[in-house]
C-alpha positions in Angstrom: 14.6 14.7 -11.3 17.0 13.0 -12.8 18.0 9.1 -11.6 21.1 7.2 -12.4 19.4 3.6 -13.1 23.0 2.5 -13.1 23.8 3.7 -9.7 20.4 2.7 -8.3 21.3 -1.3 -9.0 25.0 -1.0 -7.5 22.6 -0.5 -4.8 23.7 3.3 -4.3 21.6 4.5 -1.4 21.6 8.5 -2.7 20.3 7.2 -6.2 17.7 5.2 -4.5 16.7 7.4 -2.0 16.4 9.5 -4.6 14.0 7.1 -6.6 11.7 6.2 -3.4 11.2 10.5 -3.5 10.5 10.8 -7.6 8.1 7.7 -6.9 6.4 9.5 -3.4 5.9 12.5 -5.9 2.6 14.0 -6.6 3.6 16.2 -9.1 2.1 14.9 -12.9 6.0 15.5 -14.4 7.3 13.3 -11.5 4.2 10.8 -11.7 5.3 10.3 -15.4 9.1 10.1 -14.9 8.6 7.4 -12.1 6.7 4.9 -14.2 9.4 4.8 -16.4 12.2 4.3 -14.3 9.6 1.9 -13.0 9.4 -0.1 -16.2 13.1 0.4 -17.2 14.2 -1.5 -13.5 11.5 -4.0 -13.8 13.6 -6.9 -15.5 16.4 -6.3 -11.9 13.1 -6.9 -9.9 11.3 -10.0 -8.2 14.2 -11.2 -6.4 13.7 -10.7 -2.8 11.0 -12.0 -0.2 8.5 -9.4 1.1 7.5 -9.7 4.6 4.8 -7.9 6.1 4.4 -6.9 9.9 1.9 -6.1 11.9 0.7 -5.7 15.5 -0.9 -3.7 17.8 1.2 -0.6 19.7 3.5 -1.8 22.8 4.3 -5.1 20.9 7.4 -4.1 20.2 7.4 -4.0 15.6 10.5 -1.8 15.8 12.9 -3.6 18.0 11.2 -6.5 16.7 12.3 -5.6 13.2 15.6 -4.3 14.2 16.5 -8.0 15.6 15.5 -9.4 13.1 17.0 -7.1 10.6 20.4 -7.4 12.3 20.0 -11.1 12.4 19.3 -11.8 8.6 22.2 -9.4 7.7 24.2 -11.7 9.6 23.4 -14.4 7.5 24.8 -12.3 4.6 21.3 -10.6 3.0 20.5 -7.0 2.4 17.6 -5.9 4.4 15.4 -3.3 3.1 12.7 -1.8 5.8 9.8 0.1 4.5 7.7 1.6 7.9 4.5 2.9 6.9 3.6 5.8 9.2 0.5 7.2 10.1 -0.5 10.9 8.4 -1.5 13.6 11.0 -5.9 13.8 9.2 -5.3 17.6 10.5 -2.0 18.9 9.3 -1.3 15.9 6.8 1.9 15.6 8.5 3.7 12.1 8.9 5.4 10.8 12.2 8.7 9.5 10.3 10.8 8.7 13.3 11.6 5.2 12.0 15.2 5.9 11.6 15.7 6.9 15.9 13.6 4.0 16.7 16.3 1.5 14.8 19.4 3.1 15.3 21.4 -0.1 15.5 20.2 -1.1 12.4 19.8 2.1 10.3 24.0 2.2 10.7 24.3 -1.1 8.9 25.4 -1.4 5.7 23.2 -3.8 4.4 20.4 -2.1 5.6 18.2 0.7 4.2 15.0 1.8 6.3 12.1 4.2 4.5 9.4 5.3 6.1 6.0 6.3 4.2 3.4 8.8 4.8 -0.2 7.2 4.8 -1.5 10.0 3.2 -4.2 10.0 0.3 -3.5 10.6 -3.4 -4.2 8.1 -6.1 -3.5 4.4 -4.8 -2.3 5.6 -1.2 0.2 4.5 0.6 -0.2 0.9 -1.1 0.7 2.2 -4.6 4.4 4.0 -3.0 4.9 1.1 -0.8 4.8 -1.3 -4.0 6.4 1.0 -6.2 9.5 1.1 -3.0 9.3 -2.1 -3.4 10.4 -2.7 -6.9 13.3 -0.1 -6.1 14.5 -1.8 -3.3 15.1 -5.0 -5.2 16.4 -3.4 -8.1 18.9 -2.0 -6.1 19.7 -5.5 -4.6 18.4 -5.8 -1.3 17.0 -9.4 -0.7 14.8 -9.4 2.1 11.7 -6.5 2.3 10.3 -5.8 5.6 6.9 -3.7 5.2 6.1 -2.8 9.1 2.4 -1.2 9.4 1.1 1.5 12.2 -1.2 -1.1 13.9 -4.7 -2.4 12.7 -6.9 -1.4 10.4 -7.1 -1.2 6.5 -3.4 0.0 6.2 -3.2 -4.6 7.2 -5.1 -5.9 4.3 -3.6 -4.0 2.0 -0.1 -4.5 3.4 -1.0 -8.3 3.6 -2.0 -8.1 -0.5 1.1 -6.8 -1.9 3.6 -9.2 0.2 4.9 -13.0 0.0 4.4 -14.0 4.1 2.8 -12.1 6.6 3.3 -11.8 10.7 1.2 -11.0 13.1 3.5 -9.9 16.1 1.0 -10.6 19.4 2.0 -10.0 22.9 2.3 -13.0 25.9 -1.0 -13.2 27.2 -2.9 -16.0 26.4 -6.4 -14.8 28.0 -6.5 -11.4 25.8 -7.6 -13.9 23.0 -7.6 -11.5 19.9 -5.7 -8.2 21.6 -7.3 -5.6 19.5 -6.6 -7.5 16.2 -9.2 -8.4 13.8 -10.1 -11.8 13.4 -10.0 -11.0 9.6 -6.5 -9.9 10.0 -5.9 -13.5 11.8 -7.0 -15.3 8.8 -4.5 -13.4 6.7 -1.7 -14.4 8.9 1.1 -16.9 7.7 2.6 -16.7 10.8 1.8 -15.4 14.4 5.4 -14.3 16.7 4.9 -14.2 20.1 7.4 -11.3 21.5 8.5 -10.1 24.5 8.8 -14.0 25.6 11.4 -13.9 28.2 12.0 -13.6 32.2 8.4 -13.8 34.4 6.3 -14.0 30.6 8.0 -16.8 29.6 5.7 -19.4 30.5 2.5 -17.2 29.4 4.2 -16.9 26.3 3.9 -20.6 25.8 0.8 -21.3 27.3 -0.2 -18.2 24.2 1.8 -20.4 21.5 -0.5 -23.8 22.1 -3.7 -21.8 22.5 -3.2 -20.2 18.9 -1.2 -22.7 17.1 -4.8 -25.1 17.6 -6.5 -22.2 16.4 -4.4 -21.4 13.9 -4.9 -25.0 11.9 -8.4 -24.0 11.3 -7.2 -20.8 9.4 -5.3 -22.9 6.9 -5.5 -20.4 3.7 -3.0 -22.4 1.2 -2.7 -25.6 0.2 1.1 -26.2 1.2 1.3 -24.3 4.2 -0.2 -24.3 8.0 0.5 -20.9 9.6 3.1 -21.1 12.4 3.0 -19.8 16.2 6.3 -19.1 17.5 7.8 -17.2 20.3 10.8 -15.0 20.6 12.3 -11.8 22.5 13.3 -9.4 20.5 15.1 -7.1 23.2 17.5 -10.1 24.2 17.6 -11.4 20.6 16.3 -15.1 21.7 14.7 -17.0 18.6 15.1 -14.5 15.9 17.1 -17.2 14.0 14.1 -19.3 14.5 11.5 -17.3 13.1 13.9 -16.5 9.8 14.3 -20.3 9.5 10.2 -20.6 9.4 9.9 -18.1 6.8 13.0 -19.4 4.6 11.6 -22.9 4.8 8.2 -20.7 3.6 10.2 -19.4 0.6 11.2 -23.0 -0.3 8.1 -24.7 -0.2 6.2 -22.0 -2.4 8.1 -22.0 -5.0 8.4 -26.2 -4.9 4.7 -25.8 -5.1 4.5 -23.1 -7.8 2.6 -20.8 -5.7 4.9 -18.0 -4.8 5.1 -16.7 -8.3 1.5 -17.5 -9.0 0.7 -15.1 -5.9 2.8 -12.7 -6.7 1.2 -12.3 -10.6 -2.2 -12.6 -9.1 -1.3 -9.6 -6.4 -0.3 -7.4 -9.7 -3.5 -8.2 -11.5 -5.6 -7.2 -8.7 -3.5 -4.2 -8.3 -4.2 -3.2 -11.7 -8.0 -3.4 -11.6 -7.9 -1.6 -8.1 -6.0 1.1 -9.7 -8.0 1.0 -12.8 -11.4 1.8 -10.6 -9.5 4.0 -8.4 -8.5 6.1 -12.0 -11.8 6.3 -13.1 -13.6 7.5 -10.0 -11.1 10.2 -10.3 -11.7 10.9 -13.8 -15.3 10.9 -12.8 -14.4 13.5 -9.9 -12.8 15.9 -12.0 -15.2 15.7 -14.8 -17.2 19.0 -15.3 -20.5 17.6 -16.2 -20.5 15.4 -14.0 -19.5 17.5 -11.5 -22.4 19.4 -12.3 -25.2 16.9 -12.3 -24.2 14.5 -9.1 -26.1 16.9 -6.4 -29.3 16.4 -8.7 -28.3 12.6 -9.0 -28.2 12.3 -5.2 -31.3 13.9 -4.8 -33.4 11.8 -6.8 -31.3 8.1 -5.3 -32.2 9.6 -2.1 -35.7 10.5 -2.8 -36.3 7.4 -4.8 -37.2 9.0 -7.9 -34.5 7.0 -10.1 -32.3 4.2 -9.1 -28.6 3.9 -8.4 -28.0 1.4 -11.2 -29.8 4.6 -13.8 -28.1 7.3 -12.2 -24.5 5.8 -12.2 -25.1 4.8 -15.3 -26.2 8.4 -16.6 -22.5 9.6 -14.8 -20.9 7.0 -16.7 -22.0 8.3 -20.0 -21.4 11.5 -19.3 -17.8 11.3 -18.7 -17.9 8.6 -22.3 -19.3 11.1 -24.0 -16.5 13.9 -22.7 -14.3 11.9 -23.8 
């Protein structure tokens, strides 16, 4: 599959396009031919913010995103949105309907909206969100929006790989966690109360006092105090606002030489995740191995050696194979 790198940063949406589908690959050819149109666009990378955004279903992400999307385009930035969908576990199929759910947005020029399949393969949907990523910026486009299917683990690994992330919640200030994991909470840089207009105005307040309290408590940097603010996305109220917060986030983390220093420490940990993730596969598709795990389980389960001897007897084995 051949990709014109030249095209790709005039910001050419065919050539890109194209890219996102060499890097979504599972083919070994295309694997290979990715990571070095990955390493040959990495110097035009690193020049955008990365936003990710989460919240449970009915809390309105898309026309949330589409808002917002519209709004920082009008303040002359490319918006790039990256929707990661959930796989059907039966037929492996995606629901990729991202496109009909922003159709405002997806006719903009400055906009470019991807969605990905969830699906397994080495590194999951993390590894083709990150590599999108790096595409996306080569090819220009200055603000990344990473939207996730709801809660679960797709969140913490969404929340490792970008600069700020958003909780979106809805206005009702007795539903105190609304199906979100505290844990998810504490990754939060920012939560955006939506759908804060006509009789849920005032809940929608009385939400934004109860969790900005909370929130100080769940300080996780040294420069920055996550932020509760409210909007409505359907009549476009406080979208600028919520832009403004994560601009003024931008500023003051690279005054305080942490948004670089978060970003390097993301793509360290990303390498020793994909480093273990590599050689449980090696381990997987080695024959002897393959051969002597049932036995291995056997006597772990039985008691008749320990983990530590037995997974160290696998790890010899695929040494020695090699």
């Amino acid at each position: 599959m051949s990709i014109d790198v030249d095209q790709l940063r005039q910001g050419n949406r065919r050539a890109l396009a194209k890219a996102i589908t060499l890097v979504e690959s599972k083919k070994a050819e295309h694997r290979e031919q990715a990571q070095k149109l990955l390493e040959a666009v990495l110097p035009y990378t690193g020049n955008s913010i990365r936003v990710g955004i989460t919240g449970i279903p009915g809390v309105g992400k898309s026309t949330f995103i589409e808002s917002f999307g519209q709004t920082v385009i009008e303040q002359g930035k490319k918006v790039a949105v990256l929707a990661v969908d959930p796989s059907s576990p039966i037929a492996g199929g995606s629901i990729l309907g991202d496109k009909t759910r922003m159709e405002e947005l997806s006719r903009m020029d400055n906009a470019f909206i991807r969605p990905s399949p969830s699906e397994g393969a080495l590194g999951g949907v993390a590894l083709k969100t990150r590599e999108t990523m790096l595409l996306c910026e080569a090819a220009g486009y200055d603000v990344i929006l990473v939207e996730t299917v709801g809660v679960g683990q797709s969140e913490y690994e969404v929340a490792s790989m970008v600069d700020f992330f958003m909780v979106l919640m809805l206005p009702n200030a007795g539903d105190e966690l609304q199906g979100i994991k505290k844990g998810i909470m504490e990754l939060a840089d920012a939560l955006v109360i939506n759908k804060a207009d006509g009789d849920s105005l005032n809940m929608a307040q009385q939400t934004r006092r109860h969790y900005q309290n909370a929130l100080h408590l769940l300080r996780h940097t040294s420069f920055w105090t996550p932020q509760v603010k409210t909007c409505s996305a359907l009549r476009k109220e406080n979208i600028e606002e919520v832009w403004g917060m994560i601009s003024d986030f931008q500023i003051d983390a690279i005054k305080n030489n942490a948004f670089h220093e978060k970003r390097a420490r993301q793509a360290q940990e990303w390498m020793h995740k994909l480093l273990h993730e590599m050689l449980d596969l090696k381990l997987k598709q080695n024959l002897e191995v393959k051969q002597q795990m049932p036995e291995l389980d056997r006597q772990v389960t039985e008691g008749k050696t320990t983990p530590y001897l037995a997974a160290k007897l696998l790890i010899d084995l695929l040494f020695k194979a090699n």
